[in-house]
ZADO-1210 file (C-alpha; in nm, 4 decimals, padded with zeros to 6 digits):
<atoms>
<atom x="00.4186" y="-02.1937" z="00.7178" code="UNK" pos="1"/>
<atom x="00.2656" y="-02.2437" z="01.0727" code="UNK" pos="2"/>
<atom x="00.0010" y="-02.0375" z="01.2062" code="UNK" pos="3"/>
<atom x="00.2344" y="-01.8407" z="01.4775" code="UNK" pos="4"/>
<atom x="00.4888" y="-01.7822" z="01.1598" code="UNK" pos="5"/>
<atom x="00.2333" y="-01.6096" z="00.9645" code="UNK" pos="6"/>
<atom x="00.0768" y="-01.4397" z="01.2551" code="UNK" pos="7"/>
<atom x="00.4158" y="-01.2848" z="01.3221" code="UNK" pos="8"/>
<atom x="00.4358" y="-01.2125" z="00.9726" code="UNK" pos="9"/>
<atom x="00.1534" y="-01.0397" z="00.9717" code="UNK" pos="10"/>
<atom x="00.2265" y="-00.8345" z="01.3079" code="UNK" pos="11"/>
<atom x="00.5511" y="-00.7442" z="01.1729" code="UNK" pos="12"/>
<atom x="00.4065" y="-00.5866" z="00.8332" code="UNK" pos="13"/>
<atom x="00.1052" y="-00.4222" z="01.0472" code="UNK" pos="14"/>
<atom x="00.3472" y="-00.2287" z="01.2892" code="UNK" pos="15"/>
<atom x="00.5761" y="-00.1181" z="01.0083" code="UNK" pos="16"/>
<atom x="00.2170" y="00.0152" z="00.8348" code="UNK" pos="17"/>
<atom x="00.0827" y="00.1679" z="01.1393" code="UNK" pos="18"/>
<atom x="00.3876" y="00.2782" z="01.3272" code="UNK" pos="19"/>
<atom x="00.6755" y="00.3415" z="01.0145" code="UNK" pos="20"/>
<atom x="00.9459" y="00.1076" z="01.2542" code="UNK" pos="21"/>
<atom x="00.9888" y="-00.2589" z="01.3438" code="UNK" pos="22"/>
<atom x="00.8343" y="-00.3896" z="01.6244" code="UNK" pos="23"/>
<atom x="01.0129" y="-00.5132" z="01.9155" code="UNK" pos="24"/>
<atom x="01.0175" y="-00.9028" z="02.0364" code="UNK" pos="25"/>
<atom x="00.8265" y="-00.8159" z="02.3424" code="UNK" pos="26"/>
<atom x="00.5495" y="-00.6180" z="02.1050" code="UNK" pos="27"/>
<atom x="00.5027" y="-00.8983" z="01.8680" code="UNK" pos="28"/>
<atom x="00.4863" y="-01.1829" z="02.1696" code="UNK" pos="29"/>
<atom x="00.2384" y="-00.9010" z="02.3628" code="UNK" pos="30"/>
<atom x="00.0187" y="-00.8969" z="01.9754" code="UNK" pos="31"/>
<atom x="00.0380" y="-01.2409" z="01.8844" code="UNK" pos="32"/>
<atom x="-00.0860" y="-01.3652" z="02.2336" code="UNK" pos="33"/>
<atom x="00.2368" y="-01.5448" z="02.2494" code="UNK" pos="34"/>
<atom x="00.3536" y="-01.6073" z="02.6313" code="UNK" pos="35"/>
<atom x="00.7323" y="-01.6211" z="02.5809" code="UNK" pos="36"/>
<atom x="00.9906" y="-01.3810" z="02.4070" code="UNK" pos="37"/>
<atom x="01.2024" y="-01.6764" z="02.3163" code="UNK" pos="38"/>
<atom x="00.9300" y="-01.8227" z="02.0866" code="UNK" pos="39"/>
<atom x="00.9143" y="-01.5072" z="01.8860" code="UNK" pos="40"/>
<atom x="01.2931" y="-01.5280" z="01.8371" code="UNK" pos="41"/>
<atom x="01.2784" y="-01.8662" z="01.7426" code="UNK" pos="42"/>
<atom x="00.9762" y="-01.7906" z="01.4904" code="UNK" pos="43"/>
<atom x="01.1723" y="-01.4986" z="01.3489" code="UNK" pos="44"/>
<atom x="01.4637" y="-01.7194" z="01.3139" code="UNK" pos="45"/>
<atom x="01.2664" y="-01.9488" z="01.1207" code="UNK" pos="46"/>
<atom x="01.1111" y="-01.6801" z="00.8901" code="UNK" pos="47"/>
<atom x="01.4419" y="-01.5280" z="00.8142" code="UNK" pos="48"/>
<atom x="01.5670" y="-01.9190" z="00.7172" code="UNK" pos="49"/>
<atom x="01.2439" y="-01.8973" z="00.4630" code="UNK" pos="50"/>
<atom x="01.3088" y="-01.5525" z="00.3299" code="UNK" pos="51"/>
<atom x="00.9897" y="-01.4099" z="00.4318" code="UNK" pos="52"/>
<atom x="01.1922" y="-01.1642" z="00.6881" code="UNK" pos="53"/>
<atom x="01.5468" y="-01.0071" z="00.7513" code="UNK" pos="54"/>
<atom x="01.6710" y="-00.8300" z="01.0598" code="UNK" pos="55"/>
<atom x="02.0281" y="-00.7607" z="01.1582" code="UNK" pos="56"/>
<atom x="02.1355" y="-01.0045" z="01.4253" code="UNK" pos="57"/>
<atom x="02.3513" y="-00.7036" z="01.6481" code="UNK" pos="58"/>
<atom x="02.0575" y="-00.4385" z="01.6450" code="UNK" pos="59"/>
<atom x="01.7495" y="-00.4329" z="01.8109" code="UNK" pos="60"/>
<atom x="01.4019" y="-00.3064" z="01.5695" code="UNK" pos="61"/>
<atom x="01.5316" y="-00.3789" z="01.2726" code="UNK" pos="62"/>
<atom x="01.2715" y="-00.6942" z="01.1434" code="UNK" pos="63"/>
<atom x="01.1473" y="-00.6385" z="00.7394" code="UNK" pos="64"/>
<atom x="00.8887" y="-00.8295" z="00.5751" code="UNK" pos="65"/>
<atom x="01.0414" y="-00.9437" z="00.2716" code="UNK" pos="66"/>
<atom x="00.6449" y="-01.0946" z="00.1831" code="UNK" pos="67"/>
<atom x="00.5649" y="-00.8974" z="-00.1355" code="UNK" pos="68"/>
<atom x="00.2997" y="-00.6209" z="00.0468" code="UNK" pos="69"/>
<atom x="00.0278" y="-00.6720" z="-00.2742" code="UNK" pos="70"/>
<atom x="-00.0194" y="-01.0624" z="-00.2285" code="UNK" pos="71"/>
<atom x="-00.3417" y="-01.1440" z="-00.0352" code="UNK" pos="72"/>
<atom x="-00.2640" y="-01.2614" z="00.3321" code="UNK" pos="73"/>
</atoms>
Protein backbone atom coordinates (compact mmCIF):
# COMPACT_ATOMS: atom_id res chain seq x y z
CA UNK A 1 0.00 0.00 0.00
CA UNK A 2 1.39 3.54 -0.83
CA UNK A 3 1.52 6.24 1.56
CA UNK A 4 -1.47 8.45 -0.14
CA UNK A 5 -3.57 4.92 -0.13
CA UNK A 6 -3.27 4.55 3.49
CA UNK A 7 -3.55 8.18 4.23
CA UNK A 8 -6.91 8.08 2.48
CA UNK A 9 -7.62 5.10 4.33
CA UNK A 10 -7.13 6.57 7.26
CA UNK A 11 -9.15 9.92 6.41
CA UNK A 12 -11.93 7.88 5.30
CA UNK A 13 -12.24 5.80 8.72
CA UNK A 14 -11.56 9.22 10.76
CA UNK A 15 -14.57 11.13 9.11
CA UNK A 16 -16.91 8.17 9.44
CA UNK A 17 -15.64 8.23 13.45
CA UNK A 18 -15.93 11.86 13.87
CA UNK A 19 -18.72 12.82 11.55
CA UNK A 20 -21.07 9.24 11.34
CA UNK A 21 -20.99 9.76 7.07
CA UNK A 22 -18.45 9.34 4.28
CA UNK A 23 -16.43 11.99 3.34
CA UNK A 24 -16.61 13.61 0.10
CA UNK A 25 -13.64 13.53 -2.70
CA UNK A 26 -13.06 17.17 -2.27
CA UNK A 27 -12.82 16.58 1.83
CA UNK A 28 -10.39 13.80 1.62
CA UNK A 29 -8.07 15.71 -1.25
CA UNK A 30 -8.63 19.11 1.19
CA UNK A 31 -7.28 16.41 4.47
CA UNK A 32 -4.78 14.52 2.79
CA UNK A 33 -3.00 17.69 1.36
CA UNK A 34 -3.69 16.20 -1.95
CA UNK A 35 -3.93 19.03 -4.83
CA UNK A 36 -6.26 17.25 -7.29
CA UNK A 37 -9.77 15.52 -6.91
CA UNK A 38 -8.87 13.12 -9.64
CA UNK A 39 -6.02 11.57 -7.57
CA UNK A 40 -8.35 10.76 -4.76
CA UNK A 41 -10.63 8.97 -7.26
CA UNK A 42 -7.94 7.18 -8.66
CA UNK A 43 -6.61 6.18 -5.02
CA UNK A 44 -10.12 5.11 -4.06
CA UNK A 45 -10.29 3.15 -7.17
CA UNK A 46 -7.28 1.43 -6.25
CA UNK A 47 -8.37 0.69 -2.61
CA UNK A 48 -11.66 -0.67 -3.67
CA UNK A 49 -9.47 -3.11 -6.33
CA UNK A 50 -7.59 -4.22 -2.84
CA UNK A 51 -10.66 -4.61 -0.72
CA UNK A 52 -9.70 -2.19 1.83
CA UNK A 53 -12.86 0.13 0.68
CA UNK A 54 -16.34 -0.06 -1.14
CA UNK A 55 -18.47 2.80 -2.38
CA UNK A 56 -21.28 2.66 -4.88
CA UNK A 57 -20.08 3.96 -8.21
CA UNK A 58 -23.75 6.10 -8.98
CA UNK A 59 -23.90 7.86 -5.44
CA UNK A 60 -21.96 10.40 -4.04
CA UNK A 61 -20.72 9.81 0.16
CA UNK A 62 -21.02 6.50 0.19
CA UNK A 63 -16.94 5.30 0.76
CA UNK A 64 -16.60 2.29 3.76
CA UNK A 65 -13.49 1.14 5.18
CA UNK A 66 -13.62 -2.43 4.85
CA UNK A 67 -9.93 -2.31 7.12
CA UNK A 68 -10.95 -4.30 10.22
CA UNK A 69 -11.36 -0.95 12.80
CA UNK A 70 -9.25 -3.04 15.83
CA UNK A 71 -5.95 -3.62 13.72
CA UNK A 72 -3.24 -1.04 14.60
CA UNK A 73 -2.81 1.63 11.74
Amino acid sequence: MTRNMLRILEAVEDHWAIQGYAPSYRELAASTGLKSVSSVAEIVKRLEADGLVTFKKDRKRTIKSLRNQSQPR
